[in-house]
N, C-alpha and C positions, 0 to 999 in steps of 0.2 A: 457065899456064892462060889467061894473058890477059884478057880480062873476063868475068865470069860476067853472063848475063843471066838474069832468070828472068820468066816469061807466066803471067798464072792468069786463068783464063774461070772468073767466078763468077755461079751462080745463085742468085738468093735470094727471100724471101715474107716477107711481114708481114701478117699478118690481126689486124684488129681485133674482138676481142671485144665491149669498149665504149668509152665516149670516154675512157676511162682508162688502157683495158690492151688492151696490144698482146702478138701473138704472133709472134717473127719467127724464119726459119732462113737458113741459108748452105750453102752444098759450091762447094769451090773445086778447079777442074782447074788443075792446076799442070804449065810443064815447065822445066826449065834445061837452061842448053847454056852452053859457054865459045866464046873465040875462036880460043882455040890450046890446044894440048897434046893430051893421048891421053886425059884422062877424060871419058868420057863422061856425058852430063847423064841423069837419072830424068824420070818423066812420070807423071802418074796420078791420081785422084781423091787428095784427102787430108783433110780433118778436117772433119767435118758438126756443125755447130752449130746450136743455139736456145738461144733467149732470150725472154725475157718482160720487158716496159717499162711501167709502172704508175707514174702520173700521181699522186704522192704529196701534192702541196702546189700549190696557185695564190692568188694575191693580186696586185689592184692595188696599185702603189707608184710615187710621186712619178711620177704622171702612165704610167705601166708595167706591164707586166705579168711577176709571176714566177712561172718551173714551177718543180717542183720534180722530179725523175723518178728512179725504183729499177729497175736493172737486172737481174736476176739470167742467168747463162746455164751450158750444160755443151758440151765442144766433144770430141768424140770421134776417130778415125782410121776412117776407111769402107777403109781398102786396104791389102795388106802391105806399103808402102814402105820403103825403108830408111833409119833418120834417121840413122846412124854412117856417112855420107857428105860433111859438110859439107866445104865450101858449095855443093855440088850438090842433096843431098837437098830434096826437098818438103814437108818438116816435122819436127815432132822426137818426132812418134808418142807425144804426151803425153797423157793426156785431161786437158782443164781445165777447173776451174768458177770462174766469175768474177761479183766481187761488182762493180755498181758506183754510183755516186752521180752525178747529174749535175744542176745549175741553171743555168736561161736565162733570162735578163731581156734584154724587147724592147719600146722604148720608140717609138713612129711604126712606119719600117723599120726604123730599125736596131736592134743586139741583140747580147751577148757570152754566150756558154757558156760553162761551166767542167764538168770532169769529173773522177773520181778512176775508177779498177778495180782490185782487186787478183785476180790471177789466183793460185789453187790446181794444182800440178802433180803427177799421180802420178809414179811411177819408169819408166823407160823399161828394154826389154830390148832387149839389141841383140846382132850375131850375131858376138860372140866372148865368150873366159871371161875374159881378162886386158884390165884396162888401166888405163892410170895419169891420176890426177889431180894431186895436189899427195903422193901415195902410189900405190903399186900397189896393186890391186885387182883379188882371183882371184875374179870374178864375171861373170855377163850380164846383171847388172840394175846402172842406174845410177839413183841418187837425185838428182832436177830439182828444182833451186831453183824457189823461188817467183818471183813477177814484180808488177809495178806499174805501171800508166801514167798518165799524167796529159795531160790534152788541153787545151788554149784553143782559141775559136773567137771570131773577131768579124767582123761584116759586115754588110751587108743583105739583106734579106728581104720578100717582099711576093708574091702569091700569085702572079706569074707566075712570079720571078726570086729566085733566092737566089745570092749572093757572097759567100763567106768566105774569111779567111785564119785559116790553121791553125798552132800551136805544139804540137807531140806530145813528149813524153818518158816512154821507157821503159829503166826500172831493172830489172836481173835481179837478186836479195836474195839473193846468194849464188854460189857457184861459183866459177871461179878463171880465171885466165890464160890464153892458147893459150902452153905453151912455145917458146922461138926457134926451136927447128928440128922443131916441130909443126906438123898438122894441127888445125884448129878441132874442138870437141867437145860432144856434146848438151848438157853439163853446164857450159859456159865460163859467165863471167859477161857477156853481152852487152849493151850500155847504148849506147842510141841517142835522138840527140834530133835533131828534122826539121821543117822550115815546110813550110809548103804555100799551094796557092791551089786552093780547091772553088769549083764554077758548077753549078747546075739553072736546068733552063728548062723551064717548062710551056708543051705545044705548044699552038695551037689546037683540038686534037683531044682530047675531052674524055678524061682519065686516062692521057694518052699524056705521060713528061716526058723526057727526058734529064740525063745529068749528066758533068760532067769534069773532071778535079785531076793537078796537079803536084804531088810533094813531091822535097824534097832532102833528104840526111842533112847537119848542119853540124855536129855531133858526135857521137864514140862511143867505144866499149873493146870489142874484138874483135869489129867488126862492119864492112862493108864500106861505104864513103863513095859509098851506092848514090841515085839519081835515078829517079825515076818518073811514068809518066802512064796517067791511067787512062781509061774510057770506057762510060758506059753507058746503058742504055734503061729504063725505068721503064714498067708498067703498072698500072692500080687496076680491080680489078673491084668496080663499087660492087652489094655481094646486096642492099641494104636496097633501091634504087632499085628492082630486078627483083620484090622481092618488095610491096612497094606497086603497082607496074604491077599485078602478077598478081593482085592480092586487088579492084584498082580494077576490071578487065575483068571477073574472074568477079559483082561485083557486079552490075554493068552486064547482065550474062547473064541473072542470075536475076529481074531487072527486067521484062526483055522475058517 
């Protein structure tokens, strides 16, 4: 196979209800492709997500400030992809609902995150009757372990410039081995843990940011010792600004 690469163009939104609670979504276009051999790689819309982020707790501390924030979300599959392709497939066609927790204390610039998620996973069907896990199994539905991540963030921060370095670990709570003369499988136990380095920059152009991250894989258990970089463009449509313009103007109107 050679090396498997995989590309995902992701759009996403966050709209803020209040200064507390945010409403955010994702859909990611995904393709892979290898460098050698005969399989050929998938492409295709795959799991459309939202989430909801509510600002549960803040307090000054020892000269600092800490949030506190509740994540809840459900991530569904938007396309009939195939997930009994790995490591080609674009996903594992699960739908997930993920609890999560997360606190940030940011003291001047600087600032450390910590997070916790536990992801909920339905069963997956896939398009044969027989297949073995650690037993055979005369079915097309397989039963997906659950999952966990846990995130560290530390860096600086300050309204132009944000710089972080990243520590990710993710535990699959269940599942089993890819056998020696296996293919990987929806249901393996996959355990990956990865650094990184995140940057945003806000442009001169009011709402206009960008952002870009490296991570590496420095450990895991049936998962590929993959390298990534990312790249993207941020917009903010501020409605509260539009909507004080337009109530200022119309006042103004009725003046005259």
């Amino acid at each position: 196979m050679g090396r498997v690469s995989t590309t995902n163009f992701m759009l996403m939104g966050n709209y803020g209800i209040t200064n507390k609670l945010n409403v955010l979504f994702g859909l990611p276009y995904v393709k892979t492709k290898t460098s050698a051999g005969n399989m050929a790689g998938q492409k295709g819309l795959q799991d459309l997500s939202l989430f909801v982020k509510w600002v549960a707790y803040q307090k000054h501390i020892a000269k600092g400030h800490l949030k506190t924030m509740l994540i809840g979300g459900y991530a569904t599959p938007v396309s009939d992809y195939t997930a009994d392709f790995l490591p080609l497939s674009i996903g594992l066609h699960c739908k997930n609902v993920n609890l999560r927790v997360m606190a940030d204390y940011q003291r001047n610039n600087w600032f450390v995150t910590a997070s916790y998620t536990y992801i909920a996973r339905s069963n997956v069907v896939i398009d044969r009757y027989t297949y073995y896990t650690t037993e055979m199994h005369y079915s097309n539905e397989v039963k997906m372990p659950d999952a966990s991540q846990f995130n560290f963030r530390i860096g600086y921060r300050s309204e132009v410039l944000i710089a972080e370095a990243i520590f990710n670990k993710w535990t699959t709570l269940g599942g089993f081995d890819i056998p020696r003369n296996g293919m990987p499988f929806v249901s393996n136990k996959m355990n990956a843990t990865g650094i990184g380095l995140n940057v945003k920059y806000e442009t001169p152009l009011d709402g206009l940011s960008v952002v870009a991250n490296g991570t590496t894989t420095v450990a895991g258990r049936n998962v590929g010792q993959a390298t990534g970089f990312n790249a993207g463009v941020f917009y903010i449509f501020d409605f509260s600004k539009k909507k004080k313009k337009e109530k200022k103007t119309v006042d103004q109107t009725e003046k005259k």
